[in-house]
C-alpha positions as CSV (number, residue, x, y, z in Angstrom):
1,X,0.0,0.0,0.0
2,X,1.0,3.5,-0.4
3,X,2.1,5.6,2.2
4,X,0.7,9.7,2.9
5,X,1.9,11.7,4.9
6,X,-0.4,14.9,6.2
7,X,1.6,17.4,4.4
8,X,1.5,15.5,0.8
9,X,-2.3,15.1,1.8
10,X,-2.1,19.2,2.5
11,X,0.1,19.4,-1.0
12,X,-2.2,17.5,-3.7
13,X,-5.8,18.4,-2.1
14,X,-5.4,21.4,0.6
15,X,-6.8,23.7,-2.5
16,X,-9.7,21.6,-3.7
17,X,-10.5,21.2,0.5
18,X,-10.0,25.1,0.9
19,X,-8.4,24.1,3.9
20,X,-5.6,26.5,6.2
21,X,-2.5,25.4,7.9
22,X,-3.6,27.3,11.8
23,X,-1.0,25.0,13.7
24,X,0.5,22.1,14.6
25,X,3.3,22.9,11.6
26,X,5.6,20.2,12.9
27,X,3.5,17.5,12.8
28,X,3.2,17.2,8.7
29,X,5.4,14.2,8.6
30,X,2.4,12.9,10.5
31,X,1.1,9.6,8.3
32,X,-2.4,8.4,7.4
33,X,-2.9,5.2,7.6
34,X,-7.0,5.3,6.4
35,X,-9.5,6.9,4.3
36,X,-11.7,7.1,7.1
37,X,-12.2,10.3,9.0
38,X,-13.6,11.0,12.9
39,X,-15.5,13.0,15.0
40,X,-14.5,12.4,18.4
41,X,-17.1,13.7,20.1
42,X,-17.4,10.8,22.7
43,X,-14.0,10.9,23.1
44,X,-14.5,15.1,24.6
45,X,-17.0,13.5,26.5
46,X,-14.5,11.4,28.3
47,X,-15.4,8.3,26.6
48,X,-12.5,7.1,24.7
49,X,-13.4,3.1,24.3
50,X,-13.8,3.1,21.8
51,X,-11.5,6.2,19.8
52,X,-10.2,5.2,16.3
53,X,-7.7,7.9,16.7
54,X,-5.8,6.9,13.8
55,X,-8.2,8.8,11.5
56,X,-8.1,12.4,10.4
57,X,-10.4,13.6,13.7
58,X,-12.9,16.6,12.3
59,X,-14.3,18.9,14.6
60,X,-17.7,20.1,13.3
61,X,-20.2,22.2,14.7
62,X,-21.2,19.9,17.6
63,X,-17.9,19.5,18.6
64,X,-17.3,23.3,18.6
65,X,-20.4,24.0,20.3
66,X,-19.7,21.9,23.2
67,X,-16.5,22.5,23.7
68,X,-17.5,26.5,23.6
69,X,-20.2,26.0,26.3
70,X,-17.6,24.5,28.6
71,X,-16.6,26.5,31.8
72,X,-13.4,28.0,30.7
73,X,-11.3,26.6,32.9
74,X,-12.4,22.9,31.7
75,X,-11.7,23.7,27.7
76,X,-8.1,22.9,27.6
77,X,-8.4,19.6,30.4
78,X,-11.3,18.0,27.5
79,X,-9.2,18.9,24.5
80,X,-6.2,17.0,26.1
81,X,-8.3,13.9,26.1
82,X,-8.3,13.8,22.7
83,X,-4.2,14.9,22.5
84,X,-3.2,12.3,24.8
85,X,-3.8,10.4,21.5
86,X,-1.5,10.2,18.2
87,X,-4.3,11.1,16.0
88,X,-2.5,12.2,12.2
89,X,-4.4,15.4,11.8
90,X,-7.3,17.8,13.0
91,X,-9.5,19.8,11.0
92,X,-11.9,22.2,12.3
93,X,-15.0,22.2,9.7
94,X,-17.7,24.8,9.1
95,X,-15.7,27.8,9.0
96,X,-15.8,27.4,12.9
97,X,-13.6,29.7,14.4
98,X,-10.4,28.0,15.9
99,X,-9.7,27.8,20.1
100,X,-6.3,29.8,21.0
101,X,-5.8,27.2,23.4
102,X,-6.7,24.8,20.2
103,X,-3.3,26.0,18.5
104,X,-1.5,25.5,21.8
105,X,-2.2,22.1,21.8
106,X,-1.4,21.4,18.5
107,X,1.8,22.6,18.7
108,X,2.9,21.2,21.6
109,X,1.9,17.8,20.4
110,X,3.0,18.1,16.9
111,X,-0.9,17.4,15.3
112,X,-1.8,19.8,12.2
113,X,-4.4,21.5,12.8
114,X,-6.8,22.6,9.8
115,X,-9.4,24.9,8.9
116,X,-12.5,25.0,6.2
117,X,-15.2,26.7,5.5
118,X,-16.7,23.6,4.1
119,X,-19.7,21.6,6.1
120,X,-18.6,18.6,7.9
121,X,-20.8,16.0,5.9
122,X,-19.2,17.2,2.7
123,X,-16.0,17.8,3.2
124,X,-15.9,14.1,4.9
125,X,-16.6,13.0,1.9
126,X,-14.6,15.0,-0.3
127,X,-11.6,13.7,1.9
128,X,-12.5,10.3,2.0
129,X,-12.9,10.0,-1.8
130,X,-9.6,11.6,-2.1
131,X,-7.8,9.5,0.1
132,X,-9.9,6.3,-1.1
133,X,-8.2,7.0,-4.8
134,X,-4.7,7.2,-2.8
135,X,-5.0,3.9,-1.0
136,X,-6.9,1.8,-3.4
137,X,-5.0,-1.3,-4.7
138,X,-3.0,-1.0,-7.7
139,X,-0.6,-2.6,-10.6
140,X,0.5,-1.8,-14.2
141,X,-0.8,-4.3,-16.8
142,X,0.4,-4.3,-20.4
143,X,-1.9,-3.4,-22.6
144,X,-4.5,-1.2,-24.4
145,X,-7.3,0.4,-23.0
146,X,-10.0,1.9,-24.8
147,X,-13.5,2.9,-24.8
148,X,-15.4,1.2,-27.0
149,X,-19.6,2.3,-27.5
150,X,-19.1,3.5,-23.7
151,X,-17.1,-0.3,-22.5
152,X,-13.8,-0.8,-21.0
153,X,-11.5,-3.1,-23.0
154,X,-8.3,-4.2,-22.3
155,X,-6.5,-5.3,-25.0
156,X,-3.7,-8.1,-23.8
157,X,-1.3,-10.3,-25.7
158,X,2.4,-11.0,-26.5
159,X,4.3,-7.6,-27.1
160,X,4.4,-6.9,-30.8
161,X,0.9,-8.9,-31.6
162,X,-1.1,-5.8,-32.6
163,X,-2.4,-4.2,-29.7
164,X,-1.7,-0.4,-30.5
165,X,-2.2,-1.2,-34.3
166,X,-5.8,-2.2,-33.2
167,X,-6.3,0.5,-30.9
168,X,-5.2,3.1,-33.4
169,X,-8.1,1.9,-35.5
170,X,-10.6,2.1,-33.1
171,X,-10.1,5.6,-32.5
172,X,-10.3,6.1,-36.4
173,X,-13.9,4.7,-36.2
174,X,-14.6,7.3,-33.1
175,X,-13.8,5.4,-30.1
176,X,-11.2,6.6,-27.5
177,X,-7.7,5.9,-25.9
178,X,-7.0,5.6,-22.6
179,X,-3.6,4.4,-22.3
180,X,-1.3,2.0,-24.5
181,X,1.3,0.1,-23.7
182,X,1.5,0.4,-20.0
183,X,-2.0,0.7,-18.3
184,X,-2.2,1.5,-14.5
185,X,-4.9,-0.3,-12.6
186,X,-6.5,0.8,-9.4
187,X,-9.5,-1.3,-7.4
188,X,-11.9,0.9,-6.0
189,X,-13.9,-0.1,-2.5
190,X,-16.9,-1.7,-4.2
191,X,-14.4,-3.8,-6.3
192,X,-14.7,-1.9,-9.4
193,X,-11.0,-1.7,-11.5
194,X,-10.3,1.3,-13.0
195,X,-7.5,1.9,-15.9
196,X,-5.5,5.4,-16.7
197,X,-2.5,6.1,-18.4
198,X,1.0,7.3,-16.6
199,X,1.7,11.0,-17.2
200,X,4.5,10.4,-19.4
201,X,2.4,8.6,-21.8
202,X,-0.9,10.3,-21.4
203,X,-2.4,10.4,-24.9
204,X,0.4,9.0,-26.7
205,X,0.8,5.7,-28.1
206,X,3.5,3.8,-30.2
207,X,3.5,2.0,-33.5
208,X,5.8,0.0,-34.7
209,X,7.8,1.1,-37.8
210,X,6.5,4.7,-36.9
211,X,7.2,5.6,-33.3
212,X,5.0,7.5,-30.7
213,X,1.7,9.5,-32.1
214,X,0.0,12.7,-30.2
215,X,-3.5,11.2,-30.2
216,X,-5.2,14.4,-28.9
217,X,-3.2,16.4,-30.9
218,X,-4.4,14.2,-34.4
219,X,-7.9,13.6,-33.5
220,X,-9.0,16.1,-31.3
221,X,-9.8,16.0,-27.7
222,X,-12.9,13.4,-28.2
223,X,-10.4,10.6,-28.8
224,X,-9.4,10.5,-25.8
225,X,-10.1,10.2,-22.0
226,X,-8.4,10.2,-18.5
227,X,-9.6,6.9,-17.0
228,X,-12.2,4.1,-17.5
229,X,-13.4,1.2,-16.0
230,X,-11.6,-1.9,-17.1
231,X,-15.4,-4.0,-18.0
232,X,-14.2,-6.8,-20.7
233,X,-10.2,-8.4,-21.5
234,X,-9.5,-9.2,-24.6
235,X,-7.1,-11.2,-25.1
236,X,-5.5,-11.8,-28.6
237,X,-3.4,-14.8,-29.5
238,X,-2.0,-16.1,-32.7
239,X,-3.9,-18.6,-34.4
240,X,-2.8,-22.2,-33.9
241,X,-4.7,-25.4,-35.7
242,X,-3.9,-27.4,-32.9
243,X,-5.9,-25.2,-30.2
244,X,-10.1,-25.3,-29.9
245,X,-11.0,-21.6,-29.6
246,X,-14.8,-21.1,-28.4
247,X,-17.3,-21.2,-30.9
248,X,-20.8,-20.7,-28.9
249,X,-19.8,-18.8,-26.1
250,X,-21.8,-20.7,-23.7
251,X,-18.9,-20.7,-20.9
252,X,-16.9,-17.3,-20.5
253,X,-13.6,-17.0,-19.2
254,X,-12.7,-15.0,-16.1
255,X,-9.1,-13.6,-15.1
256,X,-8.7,-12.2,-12.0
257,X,-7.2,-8.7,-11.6
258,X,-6.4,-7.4,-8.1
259,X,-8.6,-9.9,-7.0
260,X,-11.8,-8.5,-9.0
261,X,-13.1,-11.7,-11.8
262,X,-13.4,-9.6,-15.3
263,X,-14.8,-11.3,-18.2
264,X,-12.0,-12.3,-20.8
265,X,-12.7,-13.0,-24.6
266,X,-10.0,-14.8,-26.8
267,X,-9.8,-13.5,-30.1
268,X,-7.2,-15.3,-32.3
269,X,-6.2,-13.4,-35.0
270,X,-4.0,-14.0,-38.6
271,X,-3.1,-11.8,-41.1
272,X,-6.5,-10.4,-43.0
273,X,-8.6,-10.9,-39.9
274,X,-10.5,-7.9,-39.1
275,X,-9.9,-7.5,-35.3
276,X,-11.2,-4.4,-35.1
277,X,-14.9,-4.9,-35.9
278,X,-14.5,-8.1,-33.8
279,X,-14.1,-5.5,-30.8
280,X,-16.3,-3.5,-31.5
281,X,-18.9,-6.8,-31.8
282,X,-17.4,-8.0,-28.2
283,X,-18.4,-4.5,-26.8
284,X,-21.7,-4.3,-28.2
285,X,-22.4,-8.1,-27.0
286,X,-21.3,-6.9,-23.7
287,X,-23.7,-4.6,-24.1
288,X,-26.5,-6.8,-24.4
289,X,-25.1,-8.6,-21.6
290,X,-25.3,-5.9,-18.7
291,X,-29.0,-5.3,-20.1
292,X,-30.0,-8.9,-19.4
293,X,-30.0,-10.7,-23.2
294,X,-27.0,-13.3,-23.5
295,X,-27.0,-14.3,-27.1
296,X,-25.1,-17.9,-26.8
297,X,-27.9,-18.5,-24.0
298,X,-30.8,-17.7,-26.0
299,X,-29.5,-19.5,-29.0
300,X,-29.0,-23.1,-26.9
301,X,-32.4,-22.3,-25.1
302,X,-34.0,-21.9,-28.6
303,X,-31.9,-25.2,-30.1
304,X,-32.9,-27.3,-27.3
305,X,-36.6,-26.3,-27.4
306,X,-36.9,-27.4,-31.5
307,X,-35.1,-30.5,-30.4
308,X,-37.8,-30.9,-27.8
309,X,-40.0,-30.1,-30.4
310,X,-38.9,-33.0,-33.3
311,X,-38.8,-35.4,-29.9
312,X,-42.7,-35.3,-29.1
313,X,-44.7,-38.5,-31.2
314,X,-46.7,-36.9,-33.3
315,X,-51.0,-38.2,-32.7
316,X,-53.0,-40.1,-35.3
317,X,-56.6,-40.5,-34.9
318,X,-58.0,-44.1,-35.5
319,X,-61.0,-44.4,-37.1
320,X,-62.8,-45.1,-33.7
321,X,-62.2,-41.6,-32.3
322,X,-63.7,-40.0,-35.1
């Protein structure tokens, strides 16, 4: 898993956040170790059971509120109960303004101490999106990734097979890059896998015989886009004589990627072949797939209902039942 400290936290989303370093400057080195944030309200109550105070803690309204209605001479005693703690990071939400005695604390115990004018409920959110995109799982698969009639497909195989050649001709036809040649994977909390290309290579891709190509540059901003999720692999081998490729497509083939099962199709290809329609055709029957029709399925359903059919005896009448 990655690591985060609080200040490279501060550095990639302070701005988005609109959040203000008030004190606590030392403790940036500080390092999160969740996504999840915290209000520790129980824990200024004196309750501190059960205190997950390895989150970012975020002092809302409530928390402000009740520690402002405190006698004065109690303020800095309940804030303590929280400090006694190595929480990462505080931030005071709401635009609430911040405790002098707050700052003190801070900085004696090295814990940053933020400020928003955001509310509570969505800058939780914001946060924990951000931070969930940090953490998630990743790896770097080789491939391409494109968006075919709105469907993720990976397209795997040996290097030097085709993979860019077919991806360059899918964004002739209107469909867009996402990355080529190396494509970086992240899992998301509900399991979904999510490709994007590497800075470096961020719209580019190379052919063989012809070198690297400015695909935004050649066919305009449309051809292109940031991230996608990864839906469908296709795989593409050479074809062999020897090996039975699937013919019905009654079983499908699963790979696992950062432990999420995707669908895999196995396309083998030789020279005159065209590949590209054949994606296109494995996106669109994907299609049908997500809305509920499998075509292989209907087809043996239909075949095994006429042989069903031909099966029954068929009924005479005898001259007695007339």
């Amino acid at each position: 898993m990655q690591t985060l400290t609080v200040g490279e936290a501060f550095d990639l989303y302070g701005e988005k956040l609109d959040l203000t370093l008030e004190a606590g400057k030392s403790g940036l080195e500080n390092p999160l170790v969740s996504s999840d944030v915290h209000r520790p309200g129980l824990a200024l109550a004196g309750f501190v059971g059960m205190f997950t105070f390895d989150r970012v803690q975020i002092l809302g309204n409530t928390e402000m509120l009740y520690v402002a209605n405190l006698d004065p001479n109690r303020i800095e005693q309940v804030l303590r109960t929280i400090f006694q703690f190595d929480i990462p990071a505080l931030v005071v939400t709401d635009g609430n303004d911040v405790l002098p005695v707050l700052k003190t604390l801070a900085d004696q115990h090295g814990v940053p101490l933020l400020r928003t004018p955001a509310s509570t409920t969505k800058f939780s959110h914001l946060l924990s999106l951000y931070l969930d995109h940090f953490f998630a799982p990743n790896t770097a698969l080789h491939g391409s990734l494109v968006d075919v009639y709105g469907i993720g497909l990976l397209l795997m195989g040996r290097s030097g097979i085709g993979k860019s050649e077919i991806a360059l001709d899918l964004i002739e036809r209107g469909h867009r890059l996402v990355a080529d040649d190396v494509v970086l994977v992240s899992r998301t909390l509900r399991g979904i896998l999510v490709g994007m290309s590497g800075e470096t290579l961020r719209d580019h891709m190379e052919i063989r015989g012809l070198g690297i190509l400015n695909v935004r540059n050649m066919f305009g901003v449309r051809a292109v886009r940031v991230q996608k999720r990864i839906e469908v692999i296709v795989k593409l081998v050479e074809w062999n004589d020897s090996v039975t490729f699937d013919r019905i497509g009654l079983e499908e083939d699963w790979v696992s990627i950062l432990d999420v099962e995707v669908p895999q199709v196995t396309v083998p290809i030789y020279p005159g072949k065209n590949i590209t329609v054949i994606v296109e055709a494995i996106a669109m029957n994907h299609q049908l797939k997500l809305q509920g029709y499998h075509t292989a399925h209907e087809f043996n359903r239909r075949l095994v209902e006429k042989m069903k059919q031909k099966k029954r005896p068929e009924v005479t009448l005898r001259a007695d039942d007339e």
